[in-house]
N, C-alpha and C positions, 0 to 999 in steps of 0.2 A: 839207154840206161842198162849197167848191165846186173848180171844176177845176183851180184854180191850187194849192190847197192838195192835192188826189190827184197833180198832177205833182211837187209837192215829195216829199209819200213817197212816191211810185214810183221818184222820182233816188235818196233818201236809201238805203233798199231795194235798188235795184241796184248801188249803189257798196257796201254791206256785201258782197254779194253776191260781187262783184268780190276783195274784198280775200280773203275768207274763200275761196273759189276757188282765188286766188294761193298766199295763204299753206295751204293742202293740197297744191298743185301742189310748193312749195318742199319741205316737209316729205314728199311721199310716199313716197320711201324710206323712211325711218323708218317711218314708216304702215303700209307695206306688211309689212314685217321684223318688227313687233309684231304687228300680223294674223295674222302664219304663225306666228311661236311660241302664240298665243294659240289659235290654230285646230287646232296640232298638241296642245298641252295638253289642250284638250278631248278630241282623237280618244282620247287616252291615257285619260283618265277615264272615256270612255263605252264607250271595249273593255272596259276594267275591270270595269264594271257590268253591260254585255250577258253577259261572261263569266260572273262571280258569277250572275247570273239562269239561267244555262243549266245549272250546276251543279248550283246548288241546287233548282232542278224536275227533280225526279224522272221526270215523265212529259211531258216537253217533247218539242219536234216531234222535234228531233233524233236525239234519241233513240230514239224512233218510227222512223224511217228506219233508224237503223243496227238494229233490231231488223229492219223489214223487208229490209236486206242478208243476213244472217245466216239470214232464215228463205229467201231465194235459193241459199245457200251449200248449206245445208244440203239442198235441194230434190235440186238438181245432182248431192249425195253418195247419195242414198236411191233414184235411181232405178234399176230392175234393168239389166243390161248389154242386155237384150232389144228394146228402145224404140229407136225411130230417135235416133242419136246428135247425129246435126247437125240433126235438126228440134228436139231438146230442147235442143241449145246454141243453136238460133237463139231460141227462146223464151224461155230465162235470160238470155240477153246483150239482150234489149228489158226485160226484166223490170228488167234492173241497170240500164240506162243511162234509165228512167224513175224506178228511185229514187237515183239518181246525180244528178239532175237537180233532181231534187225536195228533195232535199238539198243541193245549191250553192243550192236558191231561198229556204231557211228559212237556211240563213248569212248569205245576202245582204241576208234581212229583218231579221234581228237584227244584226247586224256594219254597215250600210247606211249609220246614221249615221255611227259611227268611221271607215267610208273613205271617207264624203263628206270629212269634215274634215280626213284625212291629205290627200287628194289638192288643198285646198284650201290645207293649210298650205303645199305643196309648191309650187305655184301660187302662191303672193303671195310667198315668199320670193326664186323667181326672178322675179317682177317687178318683187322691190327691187332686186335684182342686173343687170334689167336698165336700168334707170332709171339707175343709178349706172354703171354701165357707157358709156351715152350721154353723160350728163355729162362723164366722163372723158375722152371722147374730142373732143369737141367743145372742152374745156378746154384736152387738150394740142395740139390744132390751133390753137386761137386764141394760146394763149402759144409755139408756134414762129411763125407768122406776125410775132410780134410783136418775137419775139426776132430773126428775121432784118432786118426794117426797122431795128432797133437797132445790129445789125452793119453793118449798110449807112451806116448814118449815120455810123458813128465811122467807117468807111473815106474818108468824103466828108471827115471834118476831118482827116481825115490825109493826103490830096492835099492841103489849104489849109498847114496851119500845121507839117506834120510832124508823125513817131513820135512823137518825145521831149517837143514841146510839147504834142501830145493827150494822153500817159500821163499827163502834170503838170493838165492838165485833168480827166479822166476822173476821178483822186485826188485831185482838190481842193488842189493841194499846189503850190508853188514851189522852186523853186531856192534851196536856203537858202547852205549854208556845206561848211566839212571840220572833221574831226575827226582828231586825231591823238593817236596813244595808246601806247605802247611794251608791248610780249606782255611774258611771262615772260622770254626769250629775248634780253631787250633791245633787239631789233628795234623799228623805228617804224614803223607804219602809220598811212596817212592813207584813212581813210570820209567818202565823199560825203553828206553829211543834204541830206534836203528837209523843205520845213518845210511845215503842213499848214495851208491856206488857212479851209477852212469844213471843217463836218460834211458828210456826205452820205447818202442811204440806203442801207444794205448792199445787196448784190446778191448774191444765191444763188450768183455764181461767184467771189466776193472773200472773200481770205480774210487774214490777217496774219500770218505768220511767226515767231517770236519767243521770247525767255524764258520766256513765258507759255502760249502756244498749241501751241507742239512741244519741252516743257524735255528731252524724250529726243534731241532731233537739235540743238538752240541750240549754238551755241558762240558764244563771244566773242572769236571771230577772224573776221573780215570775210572773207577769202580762202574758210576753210573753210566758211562758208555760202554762200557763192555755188557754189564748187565741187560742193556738196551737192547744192545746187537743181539744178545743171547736170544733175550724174550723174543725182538722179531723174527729169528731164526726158527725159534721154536712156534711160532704163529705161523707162519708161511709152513713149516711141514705138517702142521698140523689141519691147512686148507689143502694141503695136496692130497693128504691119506682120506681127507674125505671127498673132496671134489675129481681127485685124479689127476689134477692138471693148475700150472699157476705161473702165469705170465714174468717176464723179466722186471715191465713195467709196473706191476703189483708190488712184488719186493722193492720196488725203489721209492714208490708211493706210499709205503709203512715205516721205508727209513727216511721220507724226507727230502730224497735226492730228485732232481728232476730226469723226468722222463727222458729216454730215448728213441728214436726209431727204432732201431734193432730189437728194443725192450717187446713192442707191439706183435711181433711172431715169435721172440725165441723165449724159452721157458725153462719147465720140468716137465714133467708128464710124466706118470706112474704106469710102468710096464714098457718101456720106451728101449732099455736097455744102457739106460744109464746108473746113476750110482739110487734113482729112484728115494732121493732125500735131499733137502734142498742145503746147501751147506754154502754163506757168505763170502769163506775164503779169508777170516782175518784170523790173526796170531791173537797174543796179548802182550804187544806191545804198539810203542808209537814211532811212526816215522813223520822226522822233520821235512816237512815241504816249505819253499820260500815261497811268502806270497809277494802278488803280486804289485803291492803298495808296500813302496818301501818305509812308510813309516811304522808298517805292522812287524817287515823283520819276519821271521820264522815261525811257522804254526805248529802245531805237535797234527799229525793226521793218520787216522786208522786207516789200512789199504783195503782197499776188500776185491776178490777177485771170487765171483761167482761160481759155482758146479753144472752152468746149465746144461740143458740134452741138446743144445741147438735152436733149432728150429722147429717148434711142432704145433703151426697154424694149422698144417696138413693134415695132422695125422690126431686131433681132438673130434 
């Protein structure tokens, strides 16, 4: 074979190398968290067995020691009161504590493997934990980094083109028309529609409004949903200036909307470095969403796209 072909399989070789590496690296949590149950399962089985073993020998070491306790005990009780009292307590108490000794060393020979294996479960467990732990943190550093660049940039088009032409940006959505509709009451209202440009990709802090998304707080009065939104807007800062701090999933729990994941760490926080007030993100007007049943046809829907600071489990 000659050298061209040992440098191919030594590349081919280190690039498996490589991957398989990687892919352990990615997977080690897991790895590790299957280790320690596996590791603690065995300690369980093999106490089990040392136990059963030590039982069922009749004349096992153990045994043997606590017999020689016992014949100490019983030394200490038989001697007459006439013997020097503390030269024969110093004798029983070296007596005891070399079979005191000798006895944690016959536990420690049979029991030896089970707490290797406890102490090992326990050991890789917290090394999954701590692995996942770094991820974590490393994760929500990089997605606040990223989220404030974000914010920074929609402030910069908001110096160019203005509030009300970014919102219409940021939603994908135009200035459509009015709509005018007569309540029960006989009353005429006229709602602002904006009309939706493109698709976009949701965003953890946007949410919709609507018939569908909050059918316990909707109404079908234009006035009374805005009023809604207002008051919960102003409830929610009004739990921040006093508590300091108020969940994603909080606001969504006073409008009605179902919870998120995301909602359970990311927030407001006062003093955090954000806009330090909490602010919904809706206009006053309505955008048409299609739903999903085509016999409902088009729903009128508030946008709402939140102010949060991020992430701040960490930092309350």
């Amino acid at each position: 074979m000659n050298t061209s072909a040992l440098t191919t399989i030594g590349g081919t070789l280190a690039k498996a190398a490589f991957k398989a590496g990687t892919k352990i690296r990615k997977f080690s949590p897991e790895l590790l968290l299957v280790g320690g149950i596996i590791a603690g399962g065995a300690a369980i089985v093999t106490a089990c067995m040392s136990t059963k073993k030590v039982v069922e020998d009749e004349n096992n070491d153990i045994s043997a020691s606590y017999d020689e306790l016992d014949a100490i005990k019983k030394e200490k009780e038989e001697n007459p009161e006439k013997l020097d009292i503390q030269e024969l307590s110093r004798k029983i108490g070296k007596k005891r504590f070399k079979a005191w000794l000798k006895l944690a060393g016959k536990y420690a020979k049979i029991y030896g493997i089970p707490i290797f294996l406890a102490i090992l479960s326990v050991c890789l467990v917290l090394a999954s934990h701590g692995v996942l732990k770094k991820r974590y943190i490393s994760t929500t550093l990089a997605y606040k980094a990223l989220d404030e660049a974000f914010k920074d940039y929609r402030e910069r088009v908001k110096d160019a083109v203005g509030p009300d032409k970014e919102l219409h940006y940021f939603n994908g959505t135009h200035e459509g028309g009015e709509d005018t509709y007569i309540d029960e009451n006989g009353e005429t209202h006229t709602d602002k529609i904006a009309v939706k440009d493109r698709a976009k990709k949701p965003s953890p802090y946007e949410f919709d409004f609507n018939a569908k998304t909050a059918p316990g707080n909707w109404e079908a009065n234009s006035d009374y949903n805005f009023m809604f939104l207002r008051s919960v807007e102003n409830y929610l800062n009004d739990l921040l200036n006093a508590r300091g701090h108020v969940f994603m999933n909080e606001a969504l729990d006073a409008l009605g909307i179902k919870r998120t994941p995301a909602g359970a760490v990311t927030g407001w926080l006062k003093g955090a470095g954000g806009d330090d007030y909490v602010d919904l993100g809706f206009s006053e007007y309505y955008t048409d969403e299609y739903s999903d049943a085509q016999d409902e046809g088009y729903l009128k829907n508030i946008h709402l796209n939140f102010n949060v600071d991020g992430p701040i489990w960490e930092n309350i």
